[in-house]
FIMI-446145 format. One record per residue (C-alpha): z, x, y; residue in one letter; residue number from 1. Coordinates in steps of 0.5 Angstrom, whole numbers, plus 500, padded with zeros to 3 digits. Layout:
N
{w=Z, u=X, v=Y, r=A, k=NUM}
...
This chain:
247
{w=166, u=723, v=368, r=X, k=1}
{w=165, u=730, v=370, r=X, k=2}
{w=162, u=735, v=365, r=X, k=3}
{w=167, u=738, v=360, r=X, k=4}
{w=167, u=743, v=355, r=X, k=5}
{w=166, u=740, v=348, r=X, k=6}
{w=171, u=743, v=342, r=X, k=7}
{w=171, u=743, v=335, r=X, k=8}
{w=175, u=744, v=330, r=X, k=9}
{w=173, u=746, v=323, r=X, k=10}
{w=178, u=746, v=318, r=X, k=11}
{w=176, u=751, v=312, r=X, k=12}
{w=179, u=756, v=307, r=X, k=13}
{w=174, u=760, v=307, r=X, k=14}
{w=173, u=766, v=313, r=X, k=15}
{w=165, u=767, v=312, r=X, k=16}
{w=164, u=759, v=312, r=X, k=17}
{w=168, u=758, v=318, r=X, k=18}
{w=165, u=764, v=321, r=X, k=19}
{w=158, u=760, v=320, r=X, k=20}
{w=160, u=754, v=322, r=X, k=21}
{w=163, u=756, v=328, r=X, k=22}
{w=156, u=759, v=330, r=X, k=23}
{w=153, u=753, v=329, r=X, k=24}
{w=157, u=748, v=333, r=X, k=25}
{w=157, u=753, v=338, r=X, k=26}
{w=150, u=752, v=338, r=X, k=27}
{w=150, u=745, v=338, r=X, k=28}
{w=154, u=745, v=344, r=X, k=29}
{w=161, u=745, v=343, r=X, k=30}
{w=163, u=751, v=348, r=X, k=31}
{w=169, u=752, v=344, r=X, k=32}
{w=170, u=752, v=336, r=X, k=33}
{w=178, u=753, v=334, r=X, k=34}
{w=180, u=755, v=326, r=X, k=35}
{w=184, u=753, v=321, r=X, k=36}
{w=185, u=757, v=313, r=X, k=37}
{w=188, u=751, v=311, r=X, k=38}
{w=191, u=743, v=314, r=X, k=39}
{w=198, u=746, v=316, r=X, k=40}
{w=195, u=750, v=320, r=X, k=41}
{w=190, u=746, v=323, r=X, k=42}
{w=194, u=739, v=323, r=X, k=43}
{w=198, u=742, v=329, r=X, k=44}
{w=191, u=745, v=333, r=X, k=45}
{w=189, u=738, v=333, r=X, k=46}
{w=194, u=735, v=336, r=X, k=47}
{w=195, u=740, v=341, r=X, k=48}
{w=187, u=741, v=343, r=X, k=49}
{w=185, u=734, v=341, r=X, k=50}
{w=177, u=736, v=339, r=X, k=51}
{w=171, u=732, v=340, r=X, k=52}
{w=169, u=733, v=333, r=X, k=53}
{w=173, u=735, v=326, r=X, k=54}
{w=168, u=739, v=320, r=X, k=55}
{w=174, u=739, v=314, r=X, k=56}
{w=172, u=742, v=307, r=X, k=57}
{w=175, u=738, v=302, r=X, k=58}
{w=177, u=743, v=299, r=X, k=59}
{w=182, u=745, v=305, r=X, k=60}
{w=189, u=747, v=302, r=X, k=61}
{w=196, u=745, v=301, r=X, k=62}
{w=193, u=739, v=298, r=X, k=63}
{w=185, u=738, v=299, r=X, k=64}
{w=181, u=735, v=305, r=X, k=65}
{w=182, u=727, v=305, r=X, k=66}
{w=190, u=728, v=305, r=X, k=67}
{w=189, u=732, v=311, r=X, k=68}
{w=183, u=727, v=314, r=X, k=69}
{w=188, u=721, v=313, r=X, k=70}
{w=193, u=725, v=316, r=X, k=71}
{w=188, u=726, v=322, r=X, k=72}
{w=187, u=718, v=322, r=X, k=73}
{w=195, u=716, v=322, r=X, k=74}
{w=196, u=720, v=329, r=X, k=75}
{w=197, u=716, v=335, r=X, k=76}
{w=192, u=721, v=338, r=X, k=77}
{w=188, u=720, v=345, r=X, k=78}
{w=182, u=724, v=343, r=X, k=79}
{w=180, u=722, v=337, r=X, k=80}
{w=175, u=727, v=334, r=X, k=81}
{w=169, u=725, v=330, r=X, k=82}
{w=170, u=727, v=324, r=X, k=83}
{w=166, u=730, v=318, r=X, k=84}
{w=168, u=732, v=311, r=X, k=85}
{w=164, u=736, v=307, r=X, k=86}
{w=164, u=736, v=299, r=X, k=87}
{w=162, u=740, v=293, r=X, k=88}
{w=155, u=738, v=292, r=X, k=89}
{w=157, u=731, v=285, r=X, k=90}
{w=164, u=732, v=287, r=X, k=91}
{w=167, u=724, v=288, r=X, k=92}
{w=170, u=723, v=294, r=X, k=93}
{w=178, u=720, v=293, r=X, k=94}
{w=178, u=714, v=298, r=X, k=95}
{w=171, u=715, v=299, r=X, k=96}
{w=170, u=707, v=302, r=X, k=97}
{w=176, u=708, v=307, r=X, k=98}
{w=174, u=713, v=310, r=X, k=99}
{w=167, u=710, v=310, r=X, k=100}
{w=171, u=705, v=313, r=X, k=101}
{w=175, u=709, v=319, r=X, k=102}
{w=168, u=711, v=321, r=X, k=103}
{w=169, u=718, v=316, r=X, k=104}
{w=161, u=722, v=316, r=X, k=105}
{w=161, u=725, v=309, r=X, k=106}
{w=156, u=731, v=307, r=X, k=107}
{w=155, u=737, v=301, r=X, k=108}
{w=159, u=743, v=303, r=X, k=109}
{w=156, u=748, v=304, r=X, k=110}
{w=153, u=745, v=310, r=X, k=111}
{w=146, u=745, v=314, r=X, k=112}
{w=144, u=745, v=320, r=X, k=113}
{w=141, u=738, v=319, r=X, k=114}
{w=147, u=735, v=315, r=X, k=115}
{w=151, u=737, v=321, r=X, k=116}
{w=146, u=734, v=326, r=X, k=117}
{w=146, u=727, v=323, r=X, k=118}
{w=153, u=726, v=322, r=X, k=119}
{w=156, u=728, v=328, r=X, k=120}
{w=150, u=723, v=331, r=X, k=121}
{w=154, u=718, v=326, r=X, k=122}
{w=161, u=720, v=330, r=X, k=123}
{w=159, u=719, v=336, r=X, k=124}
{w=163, u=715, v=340, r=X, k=125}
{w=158, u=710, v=342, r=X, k=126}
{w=156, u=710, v=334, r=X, k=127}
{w=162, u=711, v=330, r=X, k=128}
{w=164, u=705, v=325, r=X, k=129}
{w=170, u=702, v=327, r=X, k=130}
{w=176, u=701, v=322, r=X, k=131}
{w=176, u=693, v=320, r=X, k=132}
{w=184, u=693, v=321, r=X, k=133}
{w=183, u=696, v=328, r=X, k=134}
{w=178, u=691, v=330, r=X, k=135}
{w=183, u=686, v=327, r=X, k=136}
{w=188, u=688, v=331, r=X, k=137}
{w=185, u=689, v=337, r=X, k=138}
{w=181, u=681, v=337, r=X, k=139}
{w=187, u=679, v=335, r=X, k=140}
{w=191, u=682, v=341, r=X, k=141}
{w=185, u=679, v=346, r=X, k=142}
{w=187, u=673, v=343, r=X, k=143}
{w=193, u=673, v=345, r=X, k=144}
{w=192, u=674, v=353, r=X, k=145}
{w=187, u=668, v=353, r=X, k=146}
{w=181, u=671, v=353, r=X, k=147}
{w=176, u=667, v=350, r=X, k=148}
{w=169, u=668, v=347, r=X, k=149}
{w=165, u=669, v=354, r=X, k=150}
{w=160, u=675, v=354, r=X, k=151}
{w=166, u=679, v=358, r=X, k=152}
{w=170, u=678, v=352, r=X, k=153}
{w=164, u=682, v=348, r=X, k=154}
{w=164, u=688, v=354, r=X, k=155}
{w=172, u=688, v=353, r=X, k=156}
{w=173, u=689, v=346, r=X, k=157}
{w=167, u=694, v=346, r=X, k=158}
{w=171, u=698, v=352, r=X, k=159}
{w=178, u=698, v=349, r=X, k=160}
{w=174, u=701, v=342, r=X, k=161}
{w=171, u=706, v=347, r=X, k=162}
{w=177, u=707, v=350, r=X, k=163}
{w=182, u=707, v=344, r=X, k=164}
{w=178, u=714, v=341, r=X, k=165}
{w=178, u=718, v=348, r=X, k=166}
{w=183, u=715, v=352, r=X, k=167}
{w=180, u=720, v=357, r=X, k=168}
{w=175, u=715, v=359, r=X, k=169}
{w=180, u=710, v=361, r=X, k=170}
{w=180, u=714, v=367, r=X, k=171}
{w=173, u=715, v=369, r=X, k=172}
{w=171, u=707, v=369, r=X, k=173}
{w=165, u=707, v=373, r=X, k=174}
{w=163, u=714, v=371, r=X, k=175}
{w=163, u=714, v=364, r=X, k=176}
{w=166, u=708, v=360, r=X, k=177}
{w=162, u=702, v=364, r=X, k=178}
{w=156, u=706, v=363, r=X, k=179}
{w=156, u=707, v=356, r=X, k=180}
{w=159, u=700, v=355, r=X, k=181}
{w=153, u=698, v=358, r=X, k=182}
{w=148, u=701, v=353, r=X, k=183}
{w=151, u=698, v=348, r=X, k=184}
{w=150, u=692, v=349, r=X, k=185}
{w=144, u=693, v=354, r=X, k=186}
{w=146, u=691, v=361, r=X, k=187}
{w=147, u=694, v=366, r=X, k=188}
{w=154, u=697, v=369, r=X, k=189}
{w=156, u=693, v=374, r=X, k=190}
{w=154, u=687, v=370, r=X, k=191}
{w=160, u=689, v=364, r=X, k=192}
{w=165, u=691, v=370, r=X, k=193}
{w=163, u=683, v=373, r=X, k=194}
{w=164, u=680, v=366, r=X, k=195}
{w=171, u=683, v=363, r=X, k=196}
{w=173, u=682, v=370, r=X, k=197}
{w=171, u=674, v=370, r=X, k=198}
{w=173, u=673, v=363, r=X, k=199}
{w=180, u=676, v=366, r=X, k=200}
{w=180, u=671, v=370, r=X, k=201}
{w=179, u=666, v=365, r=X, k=202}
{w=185, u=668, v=361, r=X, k=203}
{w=189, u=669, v=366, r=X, k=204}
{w=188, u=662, v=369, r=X, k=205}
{w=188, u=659, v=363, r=X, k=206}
{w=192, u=663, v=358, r=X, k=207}
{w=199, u=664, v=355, r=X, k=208}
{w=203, u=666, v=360, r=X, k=209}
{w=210, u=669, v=356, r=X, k=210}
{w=204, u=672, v=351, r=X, k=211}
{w=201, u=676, v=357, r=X, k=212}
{w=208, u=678, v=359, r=X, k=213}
{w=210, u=680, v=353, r=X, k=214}
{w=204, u=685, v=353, r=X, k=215}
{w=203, u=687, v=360, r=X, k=216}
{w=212, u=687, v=362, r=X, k=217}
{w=212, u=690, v=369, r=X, k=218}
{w=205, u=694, v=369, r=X, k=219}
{w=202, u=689, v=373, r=X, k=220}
{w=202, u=689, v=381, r=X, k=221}
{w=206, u=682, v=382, r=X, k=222}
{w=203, u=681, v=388, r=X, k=223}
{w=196, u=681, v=384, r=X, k=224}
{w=198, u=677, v=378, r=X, k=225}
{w=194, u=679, v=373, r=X, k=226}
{w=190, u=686, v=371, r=X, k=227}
{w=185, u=689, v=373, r=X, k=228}
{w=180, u=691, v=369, r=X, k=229}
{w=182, u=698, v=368, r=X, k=230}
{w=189, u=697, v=367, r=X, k=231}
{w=187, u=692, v=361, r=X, k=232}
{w=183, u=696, v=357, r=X, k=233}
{w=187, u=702, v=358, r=X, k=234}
{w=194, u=698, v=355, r=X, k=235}
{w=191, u=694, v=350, r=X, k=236}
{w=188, u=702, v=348, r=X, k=237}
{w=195, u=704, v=348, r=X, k=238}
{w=198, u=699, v=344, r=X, k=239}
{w=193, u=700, v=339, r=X, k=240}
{w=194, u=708, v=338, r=X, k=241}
{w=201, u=707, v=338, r=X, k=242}
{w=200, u=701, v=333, r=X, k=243}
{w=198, u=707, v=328, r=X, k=244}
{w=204, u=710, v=328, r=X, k=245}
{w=209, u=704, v=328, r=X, k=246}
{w=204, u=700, v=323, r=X, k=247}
């Protein structure tokens, strides 16, 4: 994938702080920060912008910062950001464990450099927890279309994880997605490439064809007969999205 300009968001009542959080994120390499005052205002930009990386005040109005995270989290969005919600210093967080589990870094407000640092080290794609309900629902639909407990079977799941929070990745295989599916696990690229495409093949020889059609329909090359690689994680990446909004 060719280098891009990383965004952020920062979500913050306050002009002075958004002014030096900005500064900050610029001088951590995001190349451009966008501005919100309040979550009306800056539910809209994440939609349209789809940022990298989201730092959110918990005092955000009209309601507070994990009503706004939560809407973040409820979107069938193709980036989603690395979130970072920043409290009042001794300030219990409501749905702390939630947003704990969906992968949320939370720091003391107002933030420091350090604190910024580390938990956008803790939402990084490669590093991010993932919500138990999405891994649920995504072994479950691997289930599905056959794909058994082979060594492909871990490289697809960890690639349509990867892909389901930046949708872009789906589209720059070897360049970026197998590369860092690789990391992961150790192995090399063509390795996870190799794999998934043999676990397909499995599934697909001794899978539940009316369960394969019903997920994939005419999205596969009737000549070919099953999908590719590529075309697997980024359907199943879809459907998963797409499962945040209709539940």
């Amino acid at each position: 994938m060719r280098s891009r300009i990383r965004t952020a968001l920062v979500a913050e009542p306050s002009a002075a702080e958004r002014e030096r959080l900005g500064q900050m994120l610029s001088a951590l390499g995001f190349g451009r920060v966008y501005e919100a005052e309040d979550g009306l205002t800056a539910l809209p930009l994440v939609e349209s912008h789809l940022p990298d990386a989201l730092v959110v005040s918990a005092t955000l109005r009209p309601s507070d910062g994990v009503w706004f995270v939560r809407m973040v989290l409820k979107r069938p969005l193709a980036v989603r950001p690395g979130i970072v919600l920043m409290r009042l210093p001794g300030l219990m967080v409501p749905q702390r464990e939630l947003l704990y589990d969906a992968g949320v870094a939370i720091i003391d407000r107002p933030a420091k450099r350090e604190a910024v640092v580390s938990a956008l080290a803790q939402t990084d794609i490669c590093a991010r927890r993932l919500p138990r309900a999405f891994c649920e629902r995504r072994n479950a639909l691997l289930d599905r279309l056959g794909v058994i407990g082979h060594e492909g079977r871990a490289y697809l799941e960890t690639a349509v994880s990867y892909a389901w929070m930046d949708a872009r990745l789906a589209r720059a295989l070897t360049t970026a997605l197998y590369p860092m599916v690789g990391r992961h696990h150790g192995v090399s690229a063509r390795k996870v490439e190799q794999n998934m495409r043999y676990a397909i093949e499995l599934a697909w020889k001794h899978g539940q064809i009316d369960e394969q059609y019903r997920i994939f329909r005419g999205t596969i090359d009737a000549q070919r007969g099953k999908p590719t690689c590529g075309e697997m994680i980024a359907q199943l990446a879809d459907i998963l999205r797409m499962e945040e909004v209709c539940g």
